[in-house]
N, C-alpha and C positions, 0 to 999 in steps of 0.2 A: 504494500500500500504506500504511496505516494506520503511524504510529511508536508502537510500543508502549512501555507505562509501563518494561516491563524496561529498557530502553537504559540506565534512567537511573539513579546509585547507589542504591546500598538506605539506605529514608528509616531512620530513629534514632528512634524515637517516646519519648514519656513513659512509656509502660508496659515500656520496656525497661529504664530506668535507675531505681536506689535512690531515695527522695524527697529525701534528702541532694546527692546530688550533680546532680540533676534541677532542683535548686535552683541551684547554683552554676552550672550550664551556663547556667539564665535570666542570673543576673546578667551574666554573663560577654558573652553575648549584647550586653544593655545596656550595658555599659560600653562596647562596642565601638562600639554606636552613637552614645552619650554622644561617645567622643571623635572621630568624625566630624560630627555633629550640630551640638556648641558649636564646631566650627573655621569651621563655616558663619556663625556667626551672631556669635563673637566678631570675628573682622576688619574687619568692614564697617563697625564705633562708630572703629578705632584707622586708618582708610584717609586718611582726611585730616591728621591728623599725620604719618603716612607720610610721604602727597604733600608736607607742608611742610619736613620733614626731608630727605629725598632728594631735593625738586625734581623733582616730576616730573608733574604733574596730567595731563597728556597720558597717563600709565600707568596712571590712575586706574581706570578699567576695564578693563583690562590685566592687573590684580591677579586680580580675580574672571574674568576670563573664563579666563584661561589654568588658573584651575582648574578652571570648570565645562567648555570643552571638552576635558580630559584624564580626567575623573571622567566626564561622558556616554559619550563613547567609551567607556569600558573597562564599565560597565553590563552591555551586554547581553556583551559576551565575557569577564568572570568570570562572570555567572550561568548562561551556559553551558558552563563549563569545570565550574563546581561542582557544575550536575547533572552531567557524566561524572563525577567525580574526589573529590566529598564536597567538605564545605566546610569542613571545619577547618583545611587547610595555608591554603585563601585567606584563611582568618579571619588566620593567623599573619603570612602575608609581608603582608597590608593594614596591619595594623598596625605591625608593624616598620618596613616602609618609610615608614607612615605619620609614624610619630616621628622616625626621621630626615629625614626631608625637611622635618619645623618645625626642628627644629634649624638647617637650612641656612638656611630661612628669617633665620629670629632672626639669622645672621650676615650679612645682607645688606647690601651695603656702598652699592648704588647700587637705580636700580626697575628695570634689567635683570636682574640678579640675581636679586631679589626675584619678577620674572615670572616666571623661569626655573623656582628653586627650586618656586616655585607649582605650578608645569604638572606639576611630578614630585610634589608634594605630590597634588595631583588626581588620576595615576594608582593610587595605593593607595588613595585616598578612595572612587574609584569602583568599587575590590575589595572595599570595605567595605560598601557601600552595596548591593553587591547580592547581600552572601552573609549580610548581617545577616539580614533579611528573608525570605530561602526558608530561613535556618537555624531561625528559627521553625516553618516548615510542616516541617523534619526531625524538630521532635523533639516537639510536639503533634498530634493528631491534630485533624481539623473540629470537635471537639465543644467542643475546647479554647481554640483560636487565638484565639474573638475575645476571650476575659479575658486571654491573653497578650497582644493586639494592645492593649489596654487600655495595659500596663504600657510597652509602647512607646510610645503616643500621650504619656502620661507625663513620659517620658524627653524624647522629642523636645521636648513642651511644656518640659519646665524648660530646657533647652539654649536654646533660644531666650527664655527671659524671663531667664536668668543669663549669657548667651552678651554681650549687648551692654553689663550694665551691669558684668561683669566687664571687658571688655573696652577701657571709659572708665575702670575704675581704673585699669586696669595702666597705661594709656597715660597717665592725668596725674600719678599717684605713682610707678611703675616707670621704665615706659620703654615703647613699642610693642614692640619686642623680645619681651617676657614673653606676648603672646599668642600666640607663637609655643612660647615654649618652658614652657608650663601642660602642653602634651596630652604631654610627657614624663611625670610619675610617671602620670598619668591611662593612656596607652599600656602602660607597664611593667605595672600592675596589671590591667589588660584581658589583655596574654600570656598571663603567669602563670595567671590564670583561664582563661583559653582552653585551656591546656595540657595544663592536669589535669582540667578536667570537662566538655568538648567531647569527645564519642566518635568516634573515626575509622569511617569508612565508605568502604568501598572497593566495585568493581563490577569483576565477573569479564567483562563485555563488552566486546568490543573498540568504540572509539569511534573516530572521523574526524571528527580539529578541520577545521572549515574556513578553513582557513589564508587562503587565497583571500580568502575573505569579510573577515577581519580587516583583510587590508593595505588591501582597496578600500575599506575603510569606513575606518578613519584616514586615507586619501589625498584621503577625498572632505570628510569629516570639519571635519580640520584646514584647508584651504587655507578651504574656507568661509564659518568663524566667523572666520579670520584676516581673511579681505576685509571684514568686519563690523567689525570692531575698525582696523583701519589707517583705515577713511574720517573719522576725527577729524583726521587730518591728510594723505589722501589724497581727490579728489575719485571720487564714487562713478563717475564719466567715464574716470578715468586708466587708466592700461595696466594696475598695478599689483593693482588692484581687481578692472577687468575678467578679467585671466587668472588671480586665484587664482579668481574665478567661474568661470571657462570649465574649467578644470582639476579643480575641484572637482563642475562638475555634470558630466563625462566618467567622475567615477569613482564617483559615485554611482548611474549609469545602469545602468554595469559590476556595482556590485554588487547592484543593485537584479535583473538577469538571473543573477547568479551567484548569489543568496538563493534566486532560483524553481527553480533545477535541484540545488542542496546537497544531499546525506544528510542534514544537519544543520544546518541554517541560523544565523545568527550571530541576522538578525531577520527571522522569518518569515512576509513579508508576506500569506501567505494567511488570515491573522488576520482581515486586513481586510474578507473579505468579512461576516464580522458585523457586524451592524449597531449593535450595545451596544459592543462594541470600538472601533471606528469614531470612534463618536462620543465614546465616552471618553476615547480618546487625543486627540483634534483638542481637547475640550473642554480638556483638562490641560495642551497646549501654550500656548493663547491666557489661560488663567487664570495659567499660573506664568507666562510674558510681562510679565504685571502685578505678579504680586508680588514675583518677583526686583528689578522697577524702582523699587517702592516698598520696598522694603526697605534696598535700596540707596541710593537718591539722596533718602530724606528723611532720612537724616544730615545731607547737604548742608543743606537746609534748617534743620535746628536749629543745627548750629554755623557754616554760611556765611552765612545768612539773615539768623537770628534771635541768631547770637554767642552760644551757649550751651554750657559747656565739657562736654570730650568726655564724661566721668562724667552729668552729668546729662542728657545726649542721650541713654545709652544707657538710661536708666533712664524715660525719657520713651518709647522705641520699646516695653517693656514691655507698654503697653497692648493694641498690635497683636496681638502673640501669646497673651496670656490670651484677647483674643476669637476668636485662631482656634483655640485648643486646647477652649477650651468650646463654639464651636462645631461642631468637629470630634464631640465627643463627642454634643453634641443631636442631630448628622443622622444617627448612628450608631444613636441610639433611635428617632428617628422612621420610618430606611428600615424598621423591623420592622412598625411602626403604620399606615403611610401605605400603600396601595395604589399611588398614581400618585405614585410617591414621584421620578421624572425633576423633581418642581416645585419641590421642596425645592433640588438642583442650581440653578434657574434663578431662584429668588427668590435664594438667595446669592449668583450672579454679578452681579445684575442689584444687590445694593446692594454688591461689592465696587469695580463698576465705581464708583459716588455716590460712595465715598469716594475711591478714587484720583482721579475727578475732582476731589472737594471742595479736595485738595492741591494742584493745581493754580492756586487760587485765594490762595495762600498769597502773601502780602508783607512786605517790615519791618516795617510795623506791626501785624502778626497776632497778636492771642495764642496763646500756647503751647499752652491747652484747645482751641482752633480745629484745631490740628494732633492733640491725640490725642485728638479727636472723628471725624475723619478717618481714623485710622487704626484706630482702633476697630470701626468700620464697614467698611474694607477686612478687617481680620483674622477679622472674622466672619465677610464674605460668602466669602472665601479659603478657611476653618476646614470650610464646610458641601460644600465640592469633596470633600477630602482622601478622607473614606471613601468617599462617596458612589460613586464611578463606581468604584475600586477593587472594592467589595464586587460592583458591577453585576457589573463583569465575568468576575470568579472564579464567579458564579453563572450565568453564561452560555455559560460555555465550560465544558468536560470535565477534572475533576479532575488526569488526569493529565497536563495542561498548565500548573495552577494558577500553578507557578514561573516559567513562561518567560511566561504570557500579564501576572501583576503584574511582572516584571522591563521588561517592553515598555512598560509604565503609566510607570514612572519612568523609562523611557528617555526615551521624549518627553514627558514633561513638563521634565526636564532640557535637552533642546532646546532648548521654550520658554523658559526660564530662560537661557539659554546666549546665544540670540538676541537673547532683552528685552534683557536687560544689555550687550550689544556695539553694540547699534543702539541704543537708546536714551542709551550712552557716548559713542559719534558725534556724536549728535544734539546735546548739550550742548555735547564741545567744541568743535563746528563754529560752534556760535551764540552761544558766551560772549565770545570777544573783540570780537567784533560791537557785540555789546550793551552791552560793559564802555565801548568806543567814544563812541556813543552816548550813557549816562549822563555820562560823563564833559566830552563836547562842553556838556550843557546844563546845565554849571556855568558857562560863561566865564568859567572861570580867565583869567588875567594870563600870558603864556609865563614870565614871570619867576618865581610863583609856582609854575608845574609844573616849572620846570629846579630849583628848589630841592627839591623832594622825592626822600627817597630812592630809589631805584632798586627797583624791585619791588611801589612802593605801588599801582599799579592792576594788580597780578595778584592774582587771585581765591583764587589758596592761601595768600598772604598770611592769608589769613582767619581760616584753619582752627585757626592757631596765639596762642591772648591775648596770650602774652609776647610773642611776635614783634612783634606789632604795637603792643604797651606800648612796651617794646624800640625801636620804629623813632620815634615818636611821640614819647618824651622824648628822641632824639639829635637834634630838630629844634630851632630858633630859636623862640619861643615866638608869634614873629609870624606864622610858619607854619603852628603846631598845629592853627588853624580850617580852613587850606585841607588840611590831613591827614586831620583828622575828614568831611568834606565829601567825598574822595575817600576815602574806606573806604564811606562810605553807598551813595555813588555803584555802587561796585561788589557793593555788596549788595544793591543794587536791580538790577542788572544778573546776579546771578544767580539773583534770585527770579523775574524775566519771562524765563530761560533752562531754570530750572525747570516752569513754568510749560507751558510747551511739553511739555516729556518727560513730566510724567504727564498731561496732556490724553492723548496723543499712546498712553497706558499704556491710560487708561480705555477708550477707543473700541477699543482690542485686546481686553481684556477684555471688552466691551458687545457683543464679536461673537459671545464665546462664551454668551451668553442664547438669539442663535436657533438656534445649534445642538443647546443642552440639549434644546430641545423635542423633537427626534428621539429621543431614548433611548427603545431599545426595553425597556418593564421587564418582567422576567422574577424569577419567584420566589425569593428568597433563600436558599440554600442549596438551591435544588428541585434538585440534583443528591446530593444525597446518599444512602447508599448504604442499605440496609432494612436492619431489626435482623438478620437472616438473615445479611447482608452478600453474596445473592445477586440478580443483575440478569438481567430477563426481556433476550429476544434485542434486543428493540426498544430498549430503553433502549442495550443497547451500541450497538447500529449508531450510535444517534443521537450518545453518547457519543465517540466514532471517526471519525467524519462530517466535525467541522473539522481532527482534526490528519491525515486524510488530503491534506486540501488544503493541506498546506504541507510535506509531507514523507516520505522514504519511510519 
């Protein structure tokens, strides 16, 4: 049997609400996303003063992951609670929680803490993230959404071009601490708007959470991306590893058979047999793979690398995100223009993958333009993903799926994201002391010269920090200062050919998803829409009805 559109709350359109307050709901909207948005992309410039502070480089991605996999999980089970139930309470408790949980941040005393707090921080993040988005399609109709999706793309673009270079003030004028606690007033006035000009929507239908489906999917979930993240210092061999795999694919099986029989599915695989979906999702996976990694770990590079303080790194990552916000908006105009517009997709993966390789190639003696030449070209080829397969697939499937089929889009792409970043963390800390090894052997230092140095000079978070390393370098003997400077190089060479590996390692992830593009089946853009009449011949429904039969009753 068919799941009809009624199940689901009644949507809140533009034509219901005064222009006044139609207005303030947009803002309100934004700001919500604004302050999930800049939490993504302010953290990652102040991660390595963190690590320097707290001692803890081993948590290094630890940081981000324990938010991305609490924020992926919860995805598709707020965006399916919010079609039962409206989405304004989720708007409220995403945010609330979400400000308290920087709060706890910001008091974090050590990086278990700091994980901690994180993981609770990324369960509201990921309430936010997916009732921003379908709260758009409550309260504009198809004719509206893509100018509203406009002021989104916007939004997200500034969060990300102010996201990292605020984020290098705070942390060399303030303190790291304050990126933590920014998204307080930001939060508070996001409520407050939410409050008063977010309309409540209720639905007189009885619904059936699938309960089931929730626990199997955090059970299969969590242990997963945990086995992902521990192999930096467990062997991917160990017991440890192995059984959060083994436990983890037992209950993804579990819920993978408990999605196909649901009332109501959390994520409802019969999506899959479309073939635009298909390939949208696999493609999102293996793209955000790459850019979570380059987003992430060429900080490294500018302040471990290249010794450039946190402020000007973040203001250097800038370049990335203007070319993927304008690029975002070019494949936006072109899918209207282009017929075989699947190519647009495949030439941007295919020069996303060049630049993340080009980083790759990055050394000490690299200049600074060489890195955001690279990333320029990744943000672009990145930027022309964004709409492109989103739009596919809202046009490819039946309206009244619109919410759960894009909810599904940034679920696995947050995957991808989730995965890049835990395996590619692995990857680094498995091979830095290696390498740090190794550099350090083809100085032939004197023993007497290395027992004189202070303690900590050839670890790699040493780096992250100027003063620290000012600091460590004038409490030496003046006759030792060369063999000091000599090991700093050493280890900055040791983690540019450590780097070196993770985004090769990025690009060839990405480079897969070019022969995938070529499969997208293109189907007309918006050719579901409904006739000025706003009545549908028989055939259009069945057709209409046809996919959410197969995943539901």
């Amino acid at each position: 049997m068919a799941m009809p559109a009624s199940r689901y709350a009644p949507q809140m359109h533009a034509d219901d609400l005064s222009r006044g307050r139609l207005v303030l709901a947009t803002i309100a909207i934004m700001t919500a996303l604004l302050l999930s948005a800049l939490d993504q992309t302010i953290v990652g410039t102040a991660l390595p003063r963190i690590v320097a502070e707290l001692n803890g480089l081993s948590y290094y991605a630890w940081v981000l992951t324990a938010y991305m996999v609490a924020s992926t999980t919860m995805v598709p089970i707020a965006g399916k609670l919010g079609d039962m139930y409206g989405r304004k309470p989720f708007l409220i408790v995403g945010m609330v929680g979400f400000v308290l949980a920087s709060a706890l941040c910001g008091q974090s005393q050590d990086m278990l803490e700091l994980v901690l707090f994180r993981g609770l921080q990324g369960v509201f993040g990921g309430v936010l993230m997916a009732t921003v988005f379908a709260s758009v399609a409550d309260l504009y109709p198809p004719r509206e959404r893509p100018r509203v999706q406009g002021y989104t793309g916007a939004v997200w673009g500034l969060s990300s071009v102010v996201g990292p270079t605020l984020g290098g003030f705070l942390t060399d004028n303030i303190g790291w601490r304050w990126v933590f606690y920014v998204n307080l007033p930001i939060g508070i006035l996001a409520v407050a708007l939410v409050l008063y000009a977010i309309p409540w929507t209720r639905t007189v239908h009885r619904h059936k959470i699938d309960y089931r489906g929730v626990a199997l999917l955090v059970a299969g979930l969590v242990p997963l991306l945990t086995a992902f993240s521990i192999t930096s210092d467990h062997a991917w061999t160990s017991p440890e590893v192995l059984g959060l795999l083994a436990f983890a694919a037992v209950a993804l099986v579990a819920f993978f058979f408990n999605e196909r029989s649901a009332t109501e599915p959390i994520v409802p695989f019969g999506l899959f047999t479309d073939r635009t979906f298909t390939v949208s999702t696999i493609v999102g996976f293996l793209v955000t793979f790459g850019m979570f990694g380059t987003i992430i770990y060429v900080v490294l590079i500018y302040q471990g690398v290249l010794g450039i303080a946190a402020t000007n790194s973040g203001l250097l990552i800038t370049p990335m995100m203007l070319g993927l916000v304008a690029a975002s908006i070019l494949s936006g105009q072109l899918m209207i223009r282009i017929k075989m517009y699947r190519y647009i997709g495949t030439v941007g993966i295919a020069i996303a993958a060049a630049g993340i390789g080009l980083l790759s190639q990055v050394t000490t003696s690299s200049p600074q333009i060489d890195v955001v030449r690279d990333l320029v070209l990744a943000g672009f080829g990145i930027g022309t993903t964004m709409p492109l397969y989103v739009n596919a697939v809202q046009s490819a499937l039946p309206r009244e799926i619109t919410g759960v089929v894009t909810a599904q889009v940034q679920f696995w792409r947050n995957i991808g994201g989730t995965v890049g970043t835990a395996m590619l963390g692995s990857l680094l800390a498995a091979s830095l002391p290696g390498k740090i090894d190794d550099e350090v052997a083809k100085l032939h230092l004197p023993p007497q010269a290395l027992a004189a140095l202070p303690q900590g000079s050839g670890n790699a978070q040493a780096l992250f920090d100027p003063t620290q390393v000012a600091a460590a370098r004038a409490a030496m003997p003046p006759a030792f200062q060369p063999v000091f400077d000599q090991i700093i190089v050493a280890v900055r060479a040791a983690l540019a050919t450590a780097l070196h590996d993770v985004f090769l390692y990025g690009a060839i992830v990405v480079a897969v998803g070019v022969v995938f593009s070529l499969f997208l089946r293109e189907v007309p853009l918006r050719g579901r829409e409904r006739r000025p009449s706003d009545v549908e011949t028989e055939a259009e429904r069945e057709e209409d009805t046809a996919p959410i039969a197969a995943f539901g009753d």
